[in-house]
C-alpha positions as CSV (number, residue, x, y, z in Angstrom):
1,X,-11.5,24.0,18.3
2,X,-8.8,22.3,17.2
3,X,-8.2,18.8,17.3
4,X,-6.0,16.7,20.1
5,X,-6.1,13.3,21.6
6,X,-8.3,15.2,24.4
7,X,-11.4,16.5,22.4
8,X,-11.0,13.6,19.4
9,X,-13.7,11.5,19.1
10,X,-12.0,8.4,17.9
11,X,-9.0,6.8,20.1
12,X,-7.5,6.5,17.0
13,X,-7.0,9.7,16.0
14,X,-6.7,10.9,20.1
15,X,-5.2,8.3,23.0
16,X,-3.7,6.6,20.7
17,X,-2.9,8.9,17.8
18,X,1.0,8.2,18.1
19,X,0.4,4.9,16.9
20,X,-1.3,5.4,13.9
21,X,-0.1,8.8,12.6
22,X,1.9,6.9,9.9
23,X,-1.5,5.9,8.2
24,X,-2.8,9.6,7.9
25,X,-0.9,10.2,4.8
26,X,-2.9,7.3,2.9
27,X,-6.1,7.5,4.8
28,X,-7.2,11.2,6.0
29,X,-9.0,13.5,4.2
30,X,-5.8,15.2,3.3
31,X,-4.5,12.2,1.7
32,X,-7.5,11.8,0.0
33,X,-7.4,14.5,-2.1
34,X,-4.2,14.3,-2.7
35,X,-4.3,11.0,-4.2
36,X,-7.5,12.4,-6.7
37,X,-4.9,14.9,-7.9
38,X,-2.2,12.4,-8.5
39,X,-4.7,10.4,-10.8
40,X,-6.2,13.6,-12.5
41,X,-2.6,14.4,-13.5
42,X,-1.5,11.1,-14.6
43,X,-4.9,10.6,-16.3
44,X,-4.0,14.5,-18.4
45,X,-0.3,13.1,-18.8
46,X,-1.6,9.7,-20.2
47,X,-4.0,11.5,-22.8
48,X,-1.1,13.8,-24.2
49,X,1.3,10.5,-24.4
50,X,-2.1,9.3,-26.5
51,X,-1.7,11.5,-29.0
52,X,-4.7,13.4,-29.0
53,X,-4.8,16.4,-31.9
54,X,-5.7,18.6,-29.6
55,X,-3.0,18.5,-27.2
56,X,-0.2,17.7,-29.7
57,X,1.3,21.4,-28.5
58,X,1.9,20.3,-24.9
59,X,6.0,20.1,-24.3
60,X,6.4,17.2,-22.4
61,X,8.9,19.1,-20.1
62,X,5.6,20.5,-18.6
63,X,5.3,16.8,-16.9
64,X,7.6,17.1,-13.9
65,X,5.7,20.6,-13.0
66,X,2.2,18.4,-13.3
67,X,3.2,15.7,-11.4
68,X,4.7,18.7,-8.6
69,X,1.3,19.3,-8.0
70,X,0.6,16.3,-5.7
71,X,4.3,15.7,-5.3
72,X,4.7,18.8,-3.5
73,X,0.6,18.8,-1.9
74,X,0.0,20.2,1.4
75,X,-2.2,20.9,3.8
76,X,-2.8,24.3,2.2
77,X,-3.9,22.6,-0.8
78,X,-6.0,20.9,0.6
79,X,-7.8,23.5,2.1
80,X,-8.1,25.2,-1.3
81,X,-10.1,22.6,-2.5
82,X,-12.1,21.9,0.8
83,X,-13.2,25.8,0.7
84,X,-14.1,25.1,-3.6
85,X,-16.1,22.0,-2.2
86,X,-18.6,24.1,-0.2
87,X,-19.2,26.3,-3.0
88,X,-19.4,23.0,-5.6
89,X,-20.7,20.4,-3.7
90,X,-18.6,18.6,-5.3
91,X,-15.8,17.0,-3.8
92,X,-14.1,15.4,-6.9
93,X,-15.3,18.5,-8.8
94,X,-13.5,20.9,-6.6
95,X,-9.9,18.7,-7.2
96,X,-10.6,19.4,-10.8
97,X,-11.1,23.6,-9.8
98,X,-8.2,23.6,-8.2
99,X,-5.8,21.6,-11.0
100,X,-7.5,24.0,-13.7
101,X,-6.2,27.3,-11.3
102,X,-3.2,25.5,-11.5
103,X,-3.3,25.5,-14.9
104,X,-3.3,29.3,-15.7
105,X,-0.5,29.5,-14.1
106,X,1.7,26.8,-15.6
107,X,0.0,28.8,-18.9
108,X,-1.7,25.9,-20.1
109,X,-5.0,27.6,-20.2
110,X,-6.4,26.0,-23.7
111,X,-5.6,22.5,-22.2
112,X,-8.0,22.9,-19.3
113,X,-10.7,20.9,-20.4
114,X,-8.9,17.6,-20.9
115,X,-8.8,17.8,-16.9
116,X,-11.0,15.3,-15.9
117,X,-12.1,14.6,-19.8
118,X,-14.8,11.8,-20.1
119,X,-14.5,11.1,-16.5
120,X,-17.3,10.1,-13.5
121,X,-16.1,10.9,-10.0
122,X,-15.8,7.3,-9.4
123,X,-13.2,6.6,-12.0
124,X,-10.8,9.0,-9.6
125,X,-12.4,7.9,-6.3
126,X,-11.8,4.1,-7.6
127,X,-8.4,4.7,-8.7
128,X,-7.1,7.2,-5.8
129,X,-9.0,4.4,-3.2
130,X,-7.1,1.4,-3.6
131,X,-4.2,3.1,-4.6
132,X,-3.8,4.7,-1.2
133,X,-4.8,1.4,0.4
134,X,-2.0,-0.6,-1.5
135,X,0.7,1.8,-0.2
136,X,-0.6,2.1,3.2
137,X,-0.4,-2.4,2.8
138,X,3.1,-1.8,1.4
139,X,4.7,0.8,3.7
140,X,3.1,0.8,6.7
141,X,1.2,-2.6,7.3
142,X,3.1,-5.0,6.0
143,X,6.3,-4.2,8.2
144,X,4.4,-3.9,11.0
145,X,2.9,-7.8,10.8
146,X,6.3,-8.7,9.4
147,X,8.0,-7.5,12.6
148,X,5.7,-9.1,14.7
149,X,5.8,-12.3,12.8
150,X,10.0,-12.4,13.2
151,X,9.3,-11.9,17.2
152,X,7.3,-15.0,16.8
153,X,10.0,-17.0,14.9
154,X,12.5,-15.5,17.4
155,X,10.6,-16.8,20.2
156,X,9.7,-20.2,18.3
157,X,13.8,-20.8,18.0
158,X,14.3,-19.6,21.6
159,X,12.1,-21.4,23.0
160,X,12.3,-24.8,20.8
161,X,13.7,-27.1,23.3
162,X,11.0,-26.2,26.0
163,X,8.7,-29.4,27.1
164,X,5.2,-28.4,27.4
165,X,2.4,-30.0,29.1
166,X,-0.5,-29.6,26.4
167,X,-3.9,-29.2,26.9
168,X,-6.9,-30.1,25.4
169,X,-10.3,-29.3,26.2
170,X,-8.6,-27.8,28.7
171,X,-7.3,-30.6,30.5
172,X,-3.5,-32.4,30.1
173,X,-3.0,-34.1,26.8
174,X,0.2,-35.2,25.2
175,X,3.4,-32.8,25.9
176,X,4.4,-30.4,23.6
177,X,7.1,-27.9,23.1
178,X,6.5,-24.1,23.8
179,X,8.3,-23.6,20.4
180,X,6.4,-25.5,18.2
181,X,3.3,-24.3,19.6
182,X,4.6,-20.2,19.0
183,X,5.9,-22.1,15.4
184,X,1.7,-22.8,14.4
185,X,1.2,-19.1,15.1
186,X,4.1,-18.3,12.4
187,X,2.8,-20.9,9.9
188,X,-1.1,-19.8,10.1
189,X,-0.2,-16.1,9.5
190,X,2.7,-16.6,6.9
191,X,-0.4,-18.7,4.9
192,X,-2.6,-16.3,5.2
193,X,0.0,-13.5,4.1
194,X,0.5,-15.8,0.3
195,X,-2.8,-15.9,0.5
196,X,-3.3,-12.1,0.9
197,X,-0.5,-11.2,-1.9
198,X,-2.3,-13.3,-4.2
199,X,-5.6,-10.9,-4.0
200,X,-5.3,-8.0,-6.3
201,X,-5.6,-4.0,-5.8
202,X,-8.6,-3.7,-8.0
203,X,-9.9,-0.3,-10.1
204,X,-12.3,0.9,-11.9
205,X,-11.2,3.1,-14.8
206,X,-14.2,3.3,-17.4
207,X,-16.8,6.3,-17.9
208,X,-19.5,7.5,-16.5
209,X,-21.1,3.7,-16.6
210,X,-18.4,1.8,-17.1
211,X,-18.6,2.0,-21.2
212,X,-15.6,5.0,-22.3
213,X,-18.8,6.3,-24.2
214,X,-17.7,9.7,-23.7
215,X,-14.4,8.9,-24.8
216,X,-15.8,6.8,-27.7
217,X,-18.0,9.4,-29.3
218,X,-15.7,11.9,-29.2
219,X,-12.4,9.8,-30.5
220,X,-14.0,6.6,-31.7
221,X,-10.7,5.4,-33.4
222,X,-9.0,5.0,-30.0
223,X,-8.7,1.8,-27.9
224,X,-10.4,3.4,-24.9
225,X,-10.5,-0.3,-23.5
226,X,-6.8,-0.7,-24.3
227,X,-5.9,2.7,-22.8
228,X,-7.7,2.7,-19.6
229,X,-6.1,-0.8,-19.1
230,X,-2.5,0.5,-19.4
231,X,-3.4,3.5,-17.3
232,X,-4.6,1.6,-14.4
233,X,-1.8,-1.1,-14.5
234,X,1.2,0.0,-16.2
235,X,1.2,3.7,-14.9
236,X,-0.9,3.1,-11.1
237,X,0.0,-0.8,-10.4
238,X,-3.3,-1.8,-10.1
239,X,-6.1,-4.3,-11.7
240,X,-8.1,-3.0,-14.1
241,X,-11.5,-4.0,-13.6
242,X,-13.6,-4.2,-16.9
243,X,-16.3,-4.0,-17.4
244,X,-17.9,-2.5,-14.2
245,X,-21.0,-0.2,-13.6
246,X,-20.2,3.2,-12.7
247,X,-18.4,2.2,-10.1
248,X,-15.7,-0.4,-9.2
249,X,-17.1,-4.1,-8.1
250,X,-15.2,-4.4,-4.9
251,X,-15.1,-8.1,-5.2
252,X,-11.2,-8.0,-4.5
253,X,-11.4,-5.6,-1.9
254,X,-14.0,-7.3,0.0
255,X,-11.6,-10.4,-0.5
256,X,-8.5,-7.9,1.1
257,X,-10.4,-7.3,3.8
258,X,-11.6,-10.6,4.5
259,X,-7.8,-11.8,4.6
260,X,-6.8,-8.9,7.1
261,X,-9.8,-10.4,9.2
262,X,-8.3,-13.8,9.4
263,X,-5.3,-12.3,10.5
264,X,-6.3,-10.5,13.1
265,X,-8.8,-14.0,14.2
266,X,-5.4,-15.9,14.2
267,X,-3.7,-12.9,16.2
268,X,-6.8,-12.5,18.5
269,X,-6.0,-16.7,19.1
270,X,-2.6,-16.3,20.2
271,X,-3.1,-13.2,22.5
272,X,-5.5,-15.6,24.3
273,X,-3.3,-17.6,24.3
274,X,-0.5,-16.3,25.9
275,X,-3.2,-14.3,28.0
276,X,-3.8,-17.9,29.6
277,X,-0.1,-18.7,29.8
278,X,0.9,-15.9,31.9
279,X,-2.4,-16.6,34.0
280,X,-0.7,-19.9,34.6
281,X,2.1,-18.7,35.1
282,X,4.1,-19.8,32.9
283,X,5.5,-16.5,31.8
284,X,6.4,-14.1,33.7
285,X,5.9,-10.1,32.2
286,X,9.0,-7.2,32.4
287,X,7.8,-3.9,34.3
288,X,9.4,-0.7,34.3
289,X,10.4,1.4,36.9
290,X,7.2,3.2,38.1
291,X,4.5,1.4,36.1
292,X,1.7,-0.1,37.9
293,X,-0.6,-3.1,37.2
294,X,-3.4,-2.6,39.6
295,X,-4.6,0.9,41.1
296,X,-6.0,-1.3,44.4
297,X,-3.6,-4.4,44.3
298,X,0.4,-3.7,44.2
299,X,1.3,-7.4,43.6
300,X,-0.4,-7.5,40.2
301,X,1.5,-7.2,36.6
302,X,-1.4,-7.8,34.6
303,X,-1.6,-9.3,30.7
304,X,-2.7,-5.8,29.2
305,X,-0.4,-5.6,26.5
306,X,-2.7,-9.0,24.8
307,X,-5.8,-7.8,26.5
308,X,-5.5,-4.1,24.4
309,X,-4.7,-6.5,21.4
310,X,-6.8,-8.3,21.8
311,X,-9.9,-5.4,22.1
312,X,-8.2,-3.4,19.2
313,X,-8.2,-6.5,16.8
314,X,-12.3,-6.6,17.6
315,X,-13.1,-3.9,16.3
316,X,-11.3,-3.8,13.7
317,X,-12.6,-7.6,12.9
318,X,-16.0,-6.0,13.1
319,X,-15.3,-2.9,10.5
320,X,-13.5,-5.3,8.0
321,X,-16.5,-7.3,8.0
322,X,-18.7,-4.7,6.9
323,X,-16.4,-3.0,4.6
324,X,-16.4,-7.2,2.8
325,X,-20.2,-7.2,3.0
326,X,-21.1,-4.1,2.3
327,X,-19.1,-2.6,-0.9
328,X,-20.2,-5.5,-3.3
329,X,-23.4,-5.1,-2.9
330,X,-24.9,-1.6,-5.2
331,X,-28.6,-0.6,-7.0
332,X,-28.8,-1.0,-10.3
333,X,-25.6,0.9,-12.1
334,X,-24.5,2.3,-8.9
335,X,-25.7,3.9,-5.5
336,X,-23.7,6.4,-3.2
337,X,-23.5,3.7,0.2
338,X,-20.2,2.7,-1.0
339,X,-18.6,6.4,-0.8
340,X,-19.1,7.1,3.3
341,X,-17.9,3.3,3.7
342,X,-15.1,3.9,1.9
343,X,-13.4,6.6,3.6
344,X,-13.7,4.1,6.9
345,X,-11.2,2.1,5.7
346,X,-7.9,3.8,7.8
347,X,-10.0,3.1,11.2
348,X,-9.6,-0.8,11.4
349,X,-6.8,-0.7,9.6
350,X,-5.7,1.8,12.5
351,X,-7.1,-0.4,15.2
352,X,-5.0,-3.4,13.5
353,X,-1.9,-1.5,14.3
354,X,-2.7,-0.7,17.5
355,X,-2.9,-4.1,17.8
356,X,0.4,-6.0,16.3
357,X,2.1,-2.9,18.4
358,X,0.1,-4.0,21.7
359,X,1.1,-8.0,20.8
360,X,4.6,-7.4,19.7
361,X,5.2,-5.3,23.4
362,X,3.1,-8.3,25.0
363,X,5.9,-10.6,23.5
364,X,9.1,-8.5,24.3
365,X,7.7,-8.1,28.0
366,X,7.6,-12.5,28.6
367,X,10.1,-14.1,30.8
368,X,10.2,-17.8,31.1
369,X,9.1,-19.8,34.3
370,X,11.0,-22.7,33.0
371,X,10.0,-24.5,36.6
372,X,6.4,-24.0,36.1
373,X,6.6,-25.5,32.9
374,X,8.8,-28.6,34.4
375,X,6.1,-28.6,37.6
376,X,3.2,-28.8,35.3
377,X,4.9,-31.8,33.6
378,X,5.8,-33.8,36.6
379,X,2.4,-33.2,38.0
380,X,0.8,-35.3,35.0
381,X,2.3,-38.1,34.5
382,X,-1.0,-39.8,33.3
383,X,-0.1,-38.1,30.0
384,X,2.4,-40.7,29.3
385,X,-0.3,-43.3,29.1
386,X,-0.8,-43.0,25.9
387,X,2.8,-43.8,24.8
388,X,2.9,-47.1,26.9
389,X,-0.7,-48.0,25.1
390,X,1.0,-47.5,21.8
391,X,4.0,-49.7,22.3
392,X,1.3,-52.1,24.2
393,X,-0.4,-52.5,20.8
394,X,2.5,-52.3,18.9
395,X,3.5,-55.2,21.0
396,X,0.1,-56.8,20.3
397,X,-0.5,-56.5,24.2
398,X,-4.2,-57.9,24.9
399,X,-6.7,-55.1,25.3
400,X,-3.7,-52.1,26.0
401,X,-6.2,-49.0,26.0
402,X,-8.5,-49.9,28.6
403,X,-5.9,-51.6,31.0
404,X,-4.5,-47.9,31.0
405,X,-7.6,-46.3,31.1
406,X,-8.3,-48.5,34.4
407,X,-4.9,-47.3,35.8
408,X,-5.3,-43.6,35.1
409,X,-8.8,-43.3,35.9
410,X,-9.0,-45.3,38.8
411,X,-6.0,-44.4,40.4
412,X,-6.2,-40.9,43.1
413,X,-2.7,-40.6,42.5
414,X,-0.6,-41.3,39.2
415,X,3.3,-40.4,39.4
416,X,6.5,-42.3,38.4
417,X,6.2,-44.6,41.1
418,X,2.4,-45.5,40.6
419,X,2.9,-45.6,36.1
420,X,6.3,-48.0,37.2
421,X,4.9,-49.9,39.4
422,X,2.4,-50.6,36.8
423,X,4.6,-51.6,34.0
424,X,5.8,-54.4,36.6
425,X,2.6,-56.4,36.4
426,X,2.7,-56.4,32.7
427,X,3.4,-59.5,30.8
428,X,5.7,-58.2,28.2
429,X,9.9,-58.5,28.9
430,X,12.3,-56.7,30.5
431,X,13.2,-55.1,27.4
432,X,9.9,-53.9,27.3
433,X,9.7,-52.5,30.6
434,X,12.6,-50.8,30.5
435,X,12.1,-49.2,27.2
436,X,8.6,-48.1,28.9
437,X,10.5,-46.8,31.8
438,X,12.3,-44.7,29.7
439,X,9.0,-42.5,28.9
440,X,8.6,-39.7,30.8
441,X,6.1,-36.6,30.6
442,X,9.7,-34.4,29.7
443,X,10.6,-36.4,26.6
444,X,7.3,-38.0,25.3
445,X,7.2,-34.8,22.7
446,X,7.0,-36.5,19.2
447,X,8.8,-34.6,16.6
């Protein structure tokens, strides 16, 4: 049978399969192996340029055909080596088949068996891993969250000059503007994104325990420490972790993830919040022609651009945390629970973009009630108590906070007329009172 967004199991790789094809070249199968080649070949160009005895014959024109092995990788390929793999059982094993038939016909037949020479799976699978995971940050994620995080700027400038009632605990607190408030959405994820830049792409590039003894006993006079250090970070851009066990620590990757988790918790906060905004109407959501919010009520345009967001960023939230708690923890030198987890990490980051595309259309959809916004204001004019209570005590006015208390809790109804009629009876001047006058919920907005 093959596979559509009918019969897929995942709504990743199904409904919505158009919004996360970009990460199948980093995270499916496919891409797996084709990132397992691309380190084999480096790892065989990196022990000529070592200058091993044995492969001092190798012309180093040969290189550009290597490297055309996983330049040039397709599907086909990657069938090859899935058909080897039921035969080996072997997945990393079946990679090193294939490059070895590969070989034969470049005719470098005698050089076969510095494919893969002192290796352990894990020293490809913890190389090809977060390789494929920095690239997918860099290419794919990354200009996804920056896009959303200009909209948010956008918005911030747009809507800068906006009074806003506030409200905390739910109920009318000091006014705000609409732009500052979108502006704390910008900081909180631009801080989390130096934090997340600061957290390295980690690998493990070692031997069979961690200890190049392979490598050592049979060229003891080489740096194998040295070597494997410039492999991982001069030639694949990543951290060498040393030492490790057999496999790679996953203290940084844990850390990754737990940064793309606060992300998506700050993300998951503003989609509520703008959720509640439109419920109060203070935004207003485009529709096209045709599209329908409700299959029973026609009047309805309902928030499901934050709601999908919202839902998406979830499960993804729930994955991440796994993939943190889970991959540092291992028996003894190493355990196999890290290598099904592993190849789980396209799905939240799948489910992430979902999400940032669901919030960024949330955001391009909002119009502005600028009169709710104004009505809300006007209605709560017991929000400007706190400014005349200031100035009070600034004043040294006796006992300022609970003659304001008195007025706004004991009052039914508290408007201009009932807050001016109260700055009469005080025993301050008219310079004073006018200057208190002056405060309304519209401009009491701080800086």
């Amino acid at each position: 049978m093959q596979l559509t967004e009918l019969n897929a199991i995942s709504p990743i790789d199904g409904r919505y399969r158009n919004k996360t094809v970009s990460l199948a070249a980093f995270f499916s199968e496919e891409a797996l192996i084709k990132y397992r080649v691309l380190i084999e070949i480096e790892y065989f160009i990196a022990l000529c340029e070592a200058n091993l005895p044995q492969l001092a014959g190798i012309d180093k024109k040969v290189y550009s055909e290597l490297r055309k092995l996983y330049e040039n990788f397709n599907t086909e390929d990657a069938l090859w080596i899935k058909e080897t793999e039921k035969t080996t059982n072997h997945d990393v094993k079946a990679v090193e088949y294939f490059i070895k038939s590969k070989f034969d016909a470049l005719g470098l037949q005698s050089y076969k068996e510095f494919i893969h020479f002192g290796l352990t799976s894990q020293d490809i699978n913890n190389t090809a891993i977060p390789l494929s995971t920095k690239e997918a940050f860099e290419k794919v994620y990354l200009p996804s969250l920056i896009a959303l995080i200009a909209k948010l700027k956008e918005l911030s400038i747009e809507w800068k000059d906006i009074p806003m009632l506030a409200r905390t605990h739910g109920q009318p607190a000091s006014p705000t503007r609409l732009g500052k408030e979108i502006l704390v959405f910008v900081e909180r994820l631009e801080e989390q994104m130096r934090l997340l830049y600061n957290i390295p792409f980690a690998a493990k590039f070692g031997g069979a325990t961690g200890n190049y003894n392979a490598h050592k006993i049979a060229y003891p006079n080489i740096d194998w420490k040295a070597f494997g250090t410039n492999f991982v970070e001069e030639i694949l851009g990543l951290h060498h972790s040393y030492p490790t066990t057999q496999i790679e620590h996953y203290d940084h990757f844990a850390a990754f993830f737990d940064a793309l988790k606060r992300i998506n918790t700050i993300l998951i906060d503003l989609d509520r919040d703008i959720w509640t905004y439109v419920s109060m109407d203070y935004f207003k959501q485009k529709i096209k022609a045709g599209e329908i919010g409700s299959s029973a009520m026609p009047h309805k345009v309902n928030p499901i651009d934050f709601e999908n967001s919202e839902g998406n960023l979830g499960i993804a939230n729930a994955i991440f945390e796994h993939l943190s708690a889970k991959l540092p923890v291992s028996r003894l030198q190493r355990d196999l629970t890290d290598s099904t987890v592993l190849r789980n990490i396209g799905v939240p980051m799948g489910h992430t973009l979902i999400a940032f595309e669901a919030t960024l259309k949330g955001l391009n959809k909002l119009l502005l009630n600028a009169d709710k916004f104004a009505e809300d204001l006007e209605k709560n004019w017991a929000v400007v108590a706190e400014a005349i209570q200031t100035i009070l005590r600034r004043e040294n006015y006796p006992n300022p906070y609970e003659a304001l208390k008195d007025l706004t809790r004991t009052n039914s109804v508290i408007n201009k007329e009932s807050i001016h009629a109260f700055i009469e009876t005080l025993n301050v001047s008219e310079t004073i009172k006018k200057e208190l006058k002056s405060i309304t919920p519209s401009n009491y907005l701080g800086i």
